[in-house]
N, C-alpha and C positions, 0 to 999 in steps of 0.2 A: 504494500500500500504506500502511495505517495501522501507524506504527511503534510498538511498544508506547512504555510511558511509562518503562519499566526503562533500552529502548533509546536511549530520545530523550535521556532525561538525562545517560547514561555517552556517549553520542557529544558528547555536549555538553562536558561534562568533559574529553574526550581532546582536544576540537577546542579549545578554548579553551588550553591549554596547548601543545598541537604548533605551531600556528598561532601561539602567539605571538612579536614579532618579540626582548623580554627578559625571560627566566624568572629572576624573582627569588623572593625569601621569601614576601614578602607575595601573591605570585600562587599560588604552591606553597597556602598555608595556607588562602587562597580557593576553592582549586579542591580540595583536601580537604573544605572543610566541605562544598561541593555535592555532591560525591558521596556525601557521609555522608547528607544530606537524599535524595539521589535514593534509593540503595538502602532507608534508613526507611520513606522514603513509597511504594515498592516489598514493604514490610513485611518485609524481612529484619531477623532480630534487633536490635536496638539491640546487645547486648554483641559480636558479631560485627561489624558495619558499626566500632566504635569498634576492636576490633582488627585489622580490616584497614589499616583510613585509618592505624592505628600504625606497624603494618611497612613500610606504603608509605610514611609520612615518616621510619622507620630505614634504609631501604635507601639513600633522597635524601640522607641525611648520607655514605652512601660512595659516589660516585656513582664508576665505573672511569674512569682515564684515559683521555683520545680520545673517550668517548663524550659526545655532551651531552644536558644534563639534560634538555629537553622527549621526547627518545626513552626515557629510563632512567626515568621519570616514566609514559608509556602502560605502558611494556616489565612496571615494577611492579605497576600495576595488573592488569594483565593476570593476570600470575603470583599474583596475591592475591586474584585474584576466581577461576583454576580451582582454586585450593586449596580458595575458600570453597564451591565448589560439587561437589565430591565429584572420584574418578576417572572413567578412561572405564572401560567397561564393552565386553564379550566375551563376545557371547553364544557358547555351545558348539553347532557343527553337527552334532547327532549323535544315537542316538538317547537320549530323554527324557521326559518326563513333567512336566507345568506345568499348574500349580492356581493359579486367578485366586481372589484373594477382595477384599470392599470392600463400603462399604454401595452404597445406593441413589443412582443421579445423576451419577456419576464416569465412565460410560462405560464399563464395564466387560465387556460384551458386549460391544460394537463394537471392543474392545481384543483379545477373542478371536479377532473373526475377522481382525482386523491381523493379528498374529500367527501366525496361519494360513498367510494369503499371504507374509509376512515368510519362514518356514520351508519352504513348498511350493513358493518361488521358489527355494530353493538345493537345491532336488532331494532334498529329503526327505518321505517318502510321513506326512500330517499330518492328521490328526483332529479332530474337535470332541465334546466329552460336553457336553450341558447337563445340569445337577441341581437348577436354576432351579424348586421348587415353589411357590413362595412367586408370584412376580409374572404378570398375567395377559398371554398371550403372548409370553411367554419362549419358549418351545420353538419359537414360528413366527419370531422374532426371528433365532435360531440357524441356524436350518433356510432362511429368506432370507439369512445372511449367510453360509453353508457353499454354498450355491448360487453367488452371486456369486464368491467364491474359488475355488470348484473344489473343494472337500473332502468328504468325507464326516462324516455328523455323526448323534450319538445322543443319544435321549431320552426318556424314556416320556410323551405327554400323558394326565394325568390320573393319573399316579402322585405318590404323597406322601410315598413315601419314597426321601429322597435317596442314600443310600445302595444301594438295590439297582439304582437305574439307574445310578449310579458301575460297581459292579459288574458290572451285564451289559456297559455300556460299554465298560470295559476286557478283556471274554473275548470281544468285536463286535472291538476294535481290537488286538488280540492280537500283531500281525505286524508296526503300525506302527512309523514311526519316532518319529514325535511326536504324542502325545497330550496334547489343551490342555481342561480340564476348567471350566467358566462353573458355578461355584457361586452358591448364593442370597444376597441382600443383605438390607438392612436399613434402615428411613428413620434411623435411627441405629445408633452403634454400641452393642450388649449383649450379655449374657453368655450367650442363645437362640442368637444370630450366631457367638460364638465358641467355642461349644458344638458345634457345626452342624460348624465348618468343622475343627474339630478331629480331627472324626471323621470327615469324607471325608478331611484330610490320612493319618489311618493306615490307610483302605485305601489307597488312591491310592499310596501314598510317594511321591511325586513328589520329582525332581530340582532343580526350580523351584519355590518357591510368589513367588507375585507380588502386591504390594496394589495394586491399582486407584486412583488417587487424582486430582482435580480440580486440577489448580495454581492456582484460585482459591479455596483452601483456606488458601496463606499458612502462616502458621508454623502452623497448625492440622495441617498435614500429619502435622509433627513427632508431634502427638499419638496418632495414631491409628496412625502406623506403628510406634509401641513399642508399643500393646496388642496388634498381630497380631501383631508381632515374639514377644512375650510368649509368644504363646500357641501359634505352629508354626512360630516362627526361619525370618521371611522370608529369602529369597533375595535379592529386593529390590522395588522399588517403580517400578510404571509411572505414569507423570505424564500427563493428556490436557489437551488445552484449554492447553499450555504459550505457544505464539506469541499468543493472545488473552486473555491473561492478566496483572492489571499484577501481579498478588500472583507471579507463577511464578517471579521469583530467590528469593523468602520460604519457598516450599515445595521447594523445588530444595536450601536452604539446613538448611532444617528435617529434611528426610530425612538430609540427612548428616548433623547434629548429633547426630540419633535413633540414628546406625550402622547404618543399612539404605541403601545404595546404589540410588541410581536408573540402572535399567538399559536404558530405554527411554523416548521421551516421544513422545505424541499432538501430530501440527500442524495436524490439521484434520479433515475427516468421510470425506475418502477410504479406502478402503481401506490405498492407498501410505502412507496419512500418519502413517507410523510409524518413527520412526528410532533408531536402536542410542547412547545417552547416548554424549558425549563432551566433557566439561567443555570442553575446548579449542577445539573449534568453534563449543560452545554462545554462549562468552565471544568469539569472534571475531567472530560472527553481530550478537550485541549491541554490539559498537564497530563494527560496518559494516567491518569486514575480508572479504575474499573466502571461503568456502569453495570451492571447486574442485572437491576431490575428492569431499563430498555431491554437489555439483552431475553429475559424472562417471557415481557410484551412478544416481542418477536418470535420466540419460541410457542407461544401460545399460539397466534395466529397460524405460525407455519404449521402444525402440526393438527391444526378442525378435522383433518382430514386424512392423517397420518397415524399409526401407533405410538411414533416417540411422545413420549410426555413429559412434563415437568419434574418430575420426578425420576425419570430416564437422565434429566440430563443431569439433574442438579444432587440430588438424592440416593442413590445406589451405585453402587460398585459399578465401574464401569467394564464392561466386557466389550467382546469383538460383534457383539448381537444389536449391542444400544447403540455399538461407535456403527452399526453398519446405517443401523436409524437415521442419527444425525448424520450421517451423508445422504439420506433419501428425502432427508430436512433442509437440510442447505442451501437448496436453488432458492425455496421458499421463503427461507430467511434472507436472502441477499446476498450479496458477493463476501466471503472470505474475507474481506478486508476488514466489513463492516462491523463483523460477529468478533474479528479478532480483537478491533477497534473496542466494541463495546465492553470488550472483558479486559481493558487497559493493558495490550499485548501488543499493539500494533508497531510501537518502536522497538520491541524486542526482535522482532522478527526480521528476518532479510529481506528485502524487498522483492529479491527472484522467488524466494518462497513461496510468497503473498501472491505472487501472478503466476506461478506454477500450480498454484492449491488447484485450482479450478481441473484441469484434467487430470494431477494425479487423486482426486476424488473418484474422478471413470474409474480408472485404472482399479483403485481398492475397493471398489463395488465388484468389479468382474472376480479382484483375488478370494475376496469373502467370500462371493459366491458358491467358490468351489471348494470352501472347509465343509466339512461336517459339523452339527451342531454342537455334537463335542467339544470340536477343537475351538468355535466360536465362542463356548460359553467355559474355555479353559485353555486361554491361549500361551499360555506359561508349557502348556505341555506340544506345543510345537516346536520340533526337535529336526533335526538334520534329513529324517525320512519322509516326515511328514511336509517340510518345507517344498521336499522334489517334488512328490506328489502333486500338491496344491501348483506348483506353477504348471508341471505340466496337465493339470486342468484348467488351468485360469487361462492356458496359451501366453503365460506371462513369465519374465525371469525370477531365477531363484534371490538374485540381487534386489528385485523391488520388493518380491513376499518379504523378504528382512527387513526393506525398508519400511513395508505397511508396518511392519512387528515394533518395529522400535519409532515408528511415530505415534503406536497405538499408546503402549510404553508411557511417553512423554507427556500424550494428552490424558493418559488414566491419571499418572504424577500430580499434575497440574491441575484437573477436577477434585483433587483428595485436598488438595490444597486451599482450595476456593470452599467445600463441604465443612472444613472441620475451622474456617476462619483463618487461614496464618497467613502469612504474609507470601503474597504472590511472587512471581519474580522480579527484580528492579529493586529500586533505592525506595518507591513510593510505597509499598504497600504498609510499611509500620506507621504511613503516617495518616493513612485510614479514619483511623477513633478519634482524629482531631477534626475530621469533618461532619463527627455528628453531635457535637454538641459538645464536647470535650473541651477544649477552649473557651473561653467567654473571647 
């Protein structure tokens, strides 16, 4: 996995300080100004980067008894980068009404039908209206992306006025629970656009109005989310494109500045890749700390439809039967990078790894396939005979079955580790208990 440059820097920062073996002044004052540079050249405000790095060298002047300073020092940061970057956010299950608007480029449809599946997964019966007159193939865009999700979706092709397919829309979806309405955009923002969206927000009245926005926007975000704000008092602001983005703590930063809350941020082209804002994680994710519990979410979703469970991955021994599961899980949780991401593993890893996982996953579905139940649910007793064997059923080398054996190994390790609480691998994991209230 390519770590953004947000990430790379602030892990840089945290590891240089935790890791050192004497936290003086002059390293303290060091390692502020690099992070001043990292979040800059991340394009977060200059007047914001300079009052952060402040409060995090105010706090280092009372550092509490017992604690020591390379922990009170992450513990800071931490705490001053989720303030910098807004609250979490709680979307309402229930029923509603959510009006997308944004210009042109930001993903903005394809956020609809996130959205979509987002809501239709928690068992709320969910809609789509397009009012998209303006761009050509909008309505087949909608109508492929409400397919893929499962929903039902409305829109009149070759109507030009946006307003009365708003309206039939909503007397088509009358019953739902959630209705998510893809208004027209614009190759910039103008007062046609804001006009426009003005006037579907007071039929509509929606519960949600949401701006669509590119996190490679940067403090640009800031801008544009006070002229919508202006003009139909967003609700908040969906962010896409945030994981490959180096501007996305800049626009992450700039929305809160604005007073419009980001309430969701896009991680990739999948449908799933859409996750409910939570400064805390967000800011975890970026020091290479674990998330767990996304990880969990994900694992849930992937598997409605699968044998692995929660309890397969998190909870029991792991054998060669569960590890065959979560390879049959995998695609549906997302890319290898993401899952390794969320379990605060992704800088441990070599980056050929991270783009190799994807086919050597084939590869160890076809070698499992060809164990016997036995040797899956006892693979400690795969021995030099049994190794031939297996390749020559798998049509594979005796060199990879070893390999499958001693990655199997390394992830059994590493689950036992995560189950009984110790400290993962890396410099971060002891300093865990300081982020859950350990610290004042």
């Amino acid at each position: 996995m390519v770590v953004s440059k947000l990430a790379h820097g602030l892990r840089g920062v945290v590891s240089r300080v935790s890791g050192a073996a004497l936290v003086d002044k002059e390293l303290i004052r060091s390692s502020l100004k690099e992070l001043q540079r990292t979040l800059i050249s991340s394009d977060v405000n200059v007047r914001l980067v300079l009052e952060l790095t402040k409060s995090v060298e105010r706090r280092l002047s009372d550092v509490p008894p017992g604690v020591r300073v390379k922990e009170y020092f992450v513990k800071a940061v931490y705490d001053e980068l989720v303030a910098l970057l807004g609250e979490k956010h709680s979307p309402e299950l229930g029923k509603q009404r959510i009006l997308l608007c944004g210009t042109y480029g930001h993903g903005k449809t394809t956020t609809a039908g996130k959205l979509a599946k987002f809501f239709s997964k928690r068992g709320l019966r969910t809609a789509l209206i397009t009012t998209d007159t303006w761009r050509p193939a909008a309505y087949e865009q909608v109508q492929q992306l409400a397919q893929q999700v499962g929903v039902p979706m409305f829109g009149v092709k070759g109507e030009r006025d946006s307003e009365r397919i708003l309206r039939a829309g909503l007397e088509k979806f009358s019953d739902y629970d959630v209705i998510i309405a893809d208004s027209a955009g614009r190759d910039s923002l103008d007062e046609d656009l804001l006009d426009e969206i003005k006037a579907l927000n007071a039929i509509f009245l929606p519960e949600e109005r949401y701006l669509v926005l590119g996190a490679d926007m940067g403090q640009t975000a800031g801008r544009q989310a006070k002229a919508f704000h202006e003009a139909i008092g967003l609700t908040g602001v969906v962010l896409t494109r945030v994981d490959s983005s180096a501007k996305g703590g800049g626009a992450l930063s700039a929305c809160a500045e604005a007073g419009v809350p980001v309430t969701f941020i896009g991680t990739g082209e999948k449908m799933e890749d859409l996750e409910v804002f939570d400064a805390e994680k967000y800011v975890s994710r970026l020091l290479g700390f674990p998330d767990l519990s996304s990880l969990l979410v994900r694992v849930k979703e992937a598997t409605e439809d699968s044998e692995l469970s929660e309890e397969d991955l998190m909870q029991r021994d792991l054998t060669l039967t569960t590890f065959y599961k979560q390879l049959e899980a995998t695609k549906k949780m997302g890319s290898l990078s993401k899952v390794m991401e969320m379990m605060g593993l992704s800088q441990k890893l070599p980056e050929e790894l991270v783009e190799e996982g994807e086919e050597k996953m084939r590869v160890y579905k076809h070698i499992i396939d060809s164990m016997t139940k036995y040797e899956r649910e006892h693979p400690d007793e795969i021995k030099k005979s049994r190794v031939e064997r297996i390749a020559r059923g798998s049509g594979r080398s005796e060199k990879e079955v070893k390999e499958l054996l001693k990655q199997f190994n390394a992830t059994k390790k590493m689950f036992s580790k995560l189950k009984k609480g110790k400290r993962l691998p890396g410099k971060f994991g002891a300093l865990m208990k300081q982020f859950k209230g350990g610290v004042a």
